[in-house]
C-alpha positions as CSV (number, residue, x, y, z in Angstrom):
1,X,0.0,0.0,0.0
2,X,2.7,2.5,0.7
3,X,4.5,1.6,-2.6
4,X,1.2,2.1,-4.6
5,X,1.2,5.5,-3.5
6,X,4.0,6.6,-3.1
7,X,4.9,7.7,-7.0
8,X,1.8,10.0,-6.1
9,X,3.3,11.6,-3.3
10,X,6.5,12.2,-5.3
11,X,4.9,13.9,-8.1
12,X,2.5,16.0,-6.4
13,X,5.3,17.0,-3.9
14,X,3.0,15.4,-0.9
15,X,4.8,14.5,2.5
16,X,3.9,10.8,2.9
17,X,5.3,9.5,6.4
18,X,4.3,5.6,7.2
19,X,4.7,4.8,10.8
20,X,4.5,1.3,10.1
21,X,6.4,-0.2,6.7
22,X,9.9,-0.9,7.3
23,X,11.0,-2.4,3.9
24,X,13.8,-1.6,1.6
25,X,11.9,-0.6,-1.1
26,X,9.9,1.8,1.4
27,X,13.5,3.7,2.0
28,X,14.0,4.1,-1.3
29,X,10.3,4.9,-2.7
30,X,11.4,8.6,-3.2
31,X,12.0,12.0,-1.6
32,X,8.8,12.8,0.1
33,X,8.0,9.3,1.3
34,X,9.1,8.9,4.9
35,X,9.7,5.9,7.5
36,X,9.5,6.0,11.1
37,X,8.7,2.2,11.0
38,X,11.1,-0.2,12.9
39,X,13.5,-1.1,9.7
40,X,12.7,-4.9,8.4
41,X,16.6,-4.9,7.3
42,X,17.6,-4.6,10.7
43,X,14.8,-7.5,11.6
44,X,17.5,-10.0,10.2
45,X,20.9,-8.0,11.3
46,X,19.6,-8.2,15.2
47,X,18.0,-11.8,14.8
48,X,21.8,-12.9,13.5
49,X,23.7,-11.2,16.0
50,X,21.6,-12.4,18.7
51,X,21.8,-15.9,17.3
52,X,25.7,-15.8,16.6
53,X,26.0,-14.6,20.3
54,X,23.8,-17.7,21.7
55,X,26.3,-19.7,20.4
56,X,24.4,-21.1,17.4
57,X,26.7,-21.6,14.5
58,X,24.3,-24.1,12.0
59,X,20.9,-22.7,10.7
60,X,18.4,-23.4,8.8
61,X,15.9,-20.7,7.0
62,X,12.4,-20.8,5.6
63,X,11.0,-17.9,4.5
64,X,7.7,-17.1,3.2
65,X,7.6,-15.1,-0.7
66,X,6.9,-11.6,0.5
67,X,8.4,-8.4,0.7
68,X,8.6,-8.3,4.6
69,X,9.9,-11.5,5.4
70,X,12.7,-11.5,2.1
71,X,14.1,-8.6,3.4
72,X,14.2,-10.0,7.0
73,X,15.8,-13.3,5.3
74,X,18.2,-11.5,3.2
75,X,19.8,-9.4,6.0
76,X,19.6,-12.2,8.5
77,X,21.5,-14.7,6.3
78,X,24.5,-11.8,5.1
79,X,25.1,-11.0,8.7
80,X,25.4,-14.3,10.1
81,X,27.6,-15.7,7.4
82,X,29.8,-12.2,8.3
83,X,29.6,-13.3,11.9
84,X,31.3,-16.7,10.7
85,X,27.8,-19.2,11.3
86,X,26.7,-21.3,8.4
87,X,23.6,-21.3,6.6
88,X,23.0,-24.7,6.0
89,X,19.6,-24.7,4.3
90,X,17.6,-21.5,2.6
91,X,14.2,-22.4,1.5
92,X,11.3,-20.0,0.8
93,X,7.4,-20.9,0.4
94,X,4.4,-19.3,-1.3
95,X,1.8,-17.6,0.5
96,X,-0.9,-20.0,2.2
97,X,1.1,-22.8,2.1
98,X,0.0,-25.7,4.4
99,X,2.1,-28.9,3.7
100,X,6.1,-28.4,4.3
101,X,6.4,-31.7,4.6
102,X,9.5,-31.5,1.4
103,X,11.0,-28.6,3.4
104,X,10.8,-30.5,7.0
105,X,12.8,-33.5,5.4
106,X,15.4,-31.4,3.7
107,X,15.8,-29.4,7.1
108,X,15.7,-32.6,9.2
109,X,19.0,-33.8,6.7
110,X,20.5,-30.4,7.6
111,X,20.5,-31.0,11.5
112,X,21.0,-27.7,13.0
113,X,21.2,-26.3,15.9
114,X,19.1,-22.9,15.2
115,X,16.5,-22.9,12.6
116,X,14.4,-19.2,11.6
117,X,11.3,-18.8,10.3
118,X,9.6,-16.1,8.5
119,X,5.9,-15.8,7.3
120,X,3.8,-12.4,6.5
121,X,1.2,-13.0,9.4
122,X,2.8,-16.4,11.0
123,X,0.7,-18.8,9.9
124,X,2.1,-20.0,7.3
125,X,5.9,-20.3,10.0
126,X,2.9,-22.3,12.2
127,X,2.7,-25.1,10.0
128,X,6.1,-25.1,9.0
129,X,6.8,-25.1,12.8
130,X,4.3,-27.8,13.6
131,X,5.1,-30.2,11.0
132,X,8.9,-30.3,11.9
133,X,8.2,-30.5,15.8
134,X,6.3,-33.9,14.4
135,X,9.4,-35.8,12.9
136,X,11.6,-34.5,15.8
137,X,13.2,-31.7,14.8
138,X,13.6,-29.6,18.3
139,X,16.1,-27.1,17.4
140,X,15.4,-23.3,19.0
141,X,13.9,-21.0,16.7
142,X,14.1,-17.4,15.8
143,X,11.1,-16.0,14.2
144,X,9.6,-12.4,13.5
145,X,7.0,-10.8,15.8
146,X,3.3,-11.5,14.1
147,X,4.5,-15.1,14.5
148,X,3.8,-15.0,18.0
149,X,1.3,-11.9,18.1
150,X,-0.9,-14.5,16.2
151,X,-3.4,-16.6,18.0
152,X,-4.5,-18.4,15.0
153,X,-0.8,-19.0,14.4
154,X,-0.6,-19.8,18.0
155,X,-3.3,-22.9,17.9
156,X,-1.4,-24.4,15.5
157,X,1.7,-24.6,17.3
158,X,0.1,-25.5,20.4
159,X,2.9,-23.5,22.3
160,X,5.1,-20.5,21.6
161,X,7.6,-21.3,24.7
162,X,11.1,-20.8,24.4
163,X,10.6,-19.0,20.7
164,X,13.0,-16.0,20.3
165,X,11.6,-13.4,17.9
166,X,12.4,-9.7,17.3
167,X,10.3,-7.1,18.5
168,X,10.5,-3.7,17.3
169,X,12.0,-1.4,20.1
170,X,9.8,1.5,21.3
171,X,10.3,3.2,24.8
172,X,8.0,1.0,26.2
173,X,9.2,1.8,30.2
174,X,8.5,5.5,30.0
175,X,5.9,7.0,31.5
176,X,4.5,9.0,28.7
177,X,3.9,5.2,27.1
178,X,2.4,4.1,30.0
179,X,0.0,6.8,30.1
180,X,-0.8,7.0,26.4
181,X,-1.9,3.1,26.3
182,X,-3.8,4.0,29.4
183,X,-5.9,6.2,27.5
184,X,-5.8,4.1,24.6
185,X,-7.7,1.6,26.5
186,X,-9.6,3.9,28.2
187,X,-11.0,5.4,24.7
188,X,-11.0,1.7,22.6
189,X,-12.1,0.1,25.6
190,X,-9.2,-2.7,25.0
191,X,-5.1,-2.5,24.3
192,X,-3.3,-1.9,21.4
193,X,-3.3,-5.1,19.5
194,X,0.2,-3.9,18.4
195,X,1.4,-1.3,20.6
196,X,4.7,0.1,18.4
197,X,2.1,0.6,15.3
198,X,0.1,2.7,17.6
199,X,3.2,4.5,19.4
200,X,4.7,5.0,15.6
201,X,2.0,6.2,14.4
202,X,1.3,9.1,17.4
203,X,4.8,9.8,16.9
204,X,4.4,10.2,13.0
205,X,1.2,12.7,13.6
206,X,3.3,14.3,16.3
207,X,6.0,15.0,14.1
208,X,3.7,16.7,11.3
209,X,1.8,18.6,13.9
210,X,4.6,20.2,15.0
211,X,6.3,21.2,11.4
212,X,2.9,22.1,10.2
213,X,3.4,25.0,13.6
214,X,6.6,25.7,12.0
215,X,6.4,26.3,8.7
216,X,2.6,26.3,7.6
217,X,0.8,24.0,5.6
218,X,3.2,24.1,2.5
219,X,4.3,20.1,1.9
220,X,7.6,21.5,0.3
221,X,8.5,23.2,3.4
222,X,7.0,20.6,5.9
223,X,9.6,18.3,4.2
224,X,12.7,20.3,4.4
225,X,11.5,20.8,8.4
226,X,11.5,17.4,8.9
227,X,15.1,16.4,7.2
228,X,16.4,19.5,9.5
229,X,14.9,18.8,12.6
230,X,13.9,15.2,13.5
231,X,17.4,14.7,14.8
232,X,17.5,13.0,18.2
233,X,13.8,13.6,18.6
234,X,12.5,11.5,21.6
235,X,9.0,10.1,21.3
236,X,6.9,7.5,22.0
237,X,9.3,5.1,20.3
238,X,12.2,6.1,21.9
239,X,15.1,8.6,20.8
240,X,15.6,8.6,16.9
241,X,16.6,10.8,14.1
242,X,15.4,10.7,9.9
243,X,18.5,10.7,7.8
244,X,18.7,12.1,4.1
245,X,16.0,9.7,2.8
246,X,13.7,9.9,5.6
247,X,14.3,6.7,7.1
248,X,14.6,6.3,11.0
249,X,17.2,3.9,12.6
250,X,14.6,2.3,15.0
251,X,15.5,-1.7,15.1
252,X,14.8,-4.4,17.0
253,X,15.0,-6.1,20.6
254,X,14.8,-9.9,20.5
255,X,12.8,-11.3,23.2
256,X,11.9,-14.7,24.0
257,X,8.8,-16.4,25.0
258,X,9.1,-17.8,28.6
259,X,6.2,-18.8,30.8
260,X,3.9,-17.0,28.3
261,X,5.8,-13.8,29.0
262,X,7.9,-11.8,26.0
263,X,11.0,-11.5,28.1
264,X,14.2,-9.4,26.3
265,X,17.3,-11.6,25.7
266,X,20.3,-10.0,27.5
């Protein structure tokens, strides 16, 4: 959706700002289309190193054919090669895919000791999951956050314990947080289903608010104000700046799932 209108934006000189896309082609998709979203590319870089540091050295990846989880792949499998680990298996699925049963065989020959699994909502990393627990294939896995966000994902597993995943970092200790899903529930009369998209996407209004008081409502203007001034800007997702694209540096924490509790791996 963002890339669809994003040639739009462009031509009619339109600041565009999506609080929730992180993909490559997102940083690129021209000058007036901006990202505050968590960056997908650094999805994979923070699942490696987190990995690497574990001690796994032999993985295994299954991806699902879109542009979130190829970009998540791609940066996972280039940083943990650099790290000196071994990707020993890199398979990739088509959307609503339901019988792995080829992949689970060639990643049971692998054997190794950390396999990660990528999928658009985690479904489809469900059945791969489910399917390889079934012929005996226990080794921990990294996956991306709607894996375990997902209760439909979740009855197929059965369990999410001991899965490590990356979840995009927002300031989720302050206070300001605190008080802003407060009200959130108190208005929606239930949480945010996905807290950074709502924090992102305060911040992103935020930010527009306060260059619309700064320069007026003139989009050529509102984007040189924001390429000036979002430097170090500290918001409900934390401390971050927009560099000459547009693009934040927010990334990841990876947190694993322990007694039904998302608990940050140290």
């Amino acid at each position: 959706g963002t890339l669809a209108a994003a040639p739009l934006a462009n031509e009619k000189k339109v600041v565009y700002l999506t609080p929730v896309t992180g993909g490559t082609n997102v940083d690129a998709a021209g000058e007036y289309v901006f990202r505050v979203a968590n960056s997908d590319l650094l999805a994979g870089r923070d699942i490696a190193q987190s990995a690497y540091s574990l001690g796994f050295r032999k993985a295994v990846v299954v991806t699902e054919v879109t542009e979130y989880t190829l970009d998540i792949k791609d940066t996972f499998e280039k940083t943990f090669k650099e790290l000196g680990g071994a990707v020993l298996l890199s398979e990739e699925f088509q959307p609503e895919t339901t019988d792995f049963r080829t992949i689970v065989a060639k990643a049971k020959t692998a054997n190794p000791d950390v396999i990660v699994t990528l999928s658009q909502t985690g479904v489809g990393g469900a059945h791969f999951v489910k399917q390889a627990r079934e012929v005996g294939i226990l080794a921990p896995l990294f996956s991306d956050f709607t894996f375990v966000v997902n209760e439909n994902a979740k009855k197929i597993v059965g369990s999410f314990e001991g899965v490590y995943f990356a979840d995009p970092a927002y300031d989720a200790e302050s206070s300001e947080v605190q008080t802003f899903f407060e009200r959130y529930k108190e208005v929606y009369g239930t949480p945010s289903m996905i807290p950074f998209h709502a924090a992102s996407t305060y911040d992103s209004v935020m930010m527009i608010v306060d260059a619309l008081r700064a320069v007026g409502n003139d989009s050529e203007k509102v984007h040189e104000w924001l390429l000036a001034n979002v430097q170090n800007r500290t918001g409900l997702m934390g401390t971050f700046s927009l560099d000459a694209n547009g693009n934040s540096e927010l990334g990841f924490v990876i947190k694993q799932v322990r007694g039904g509790q998302f608990v940050e791996v140290k």
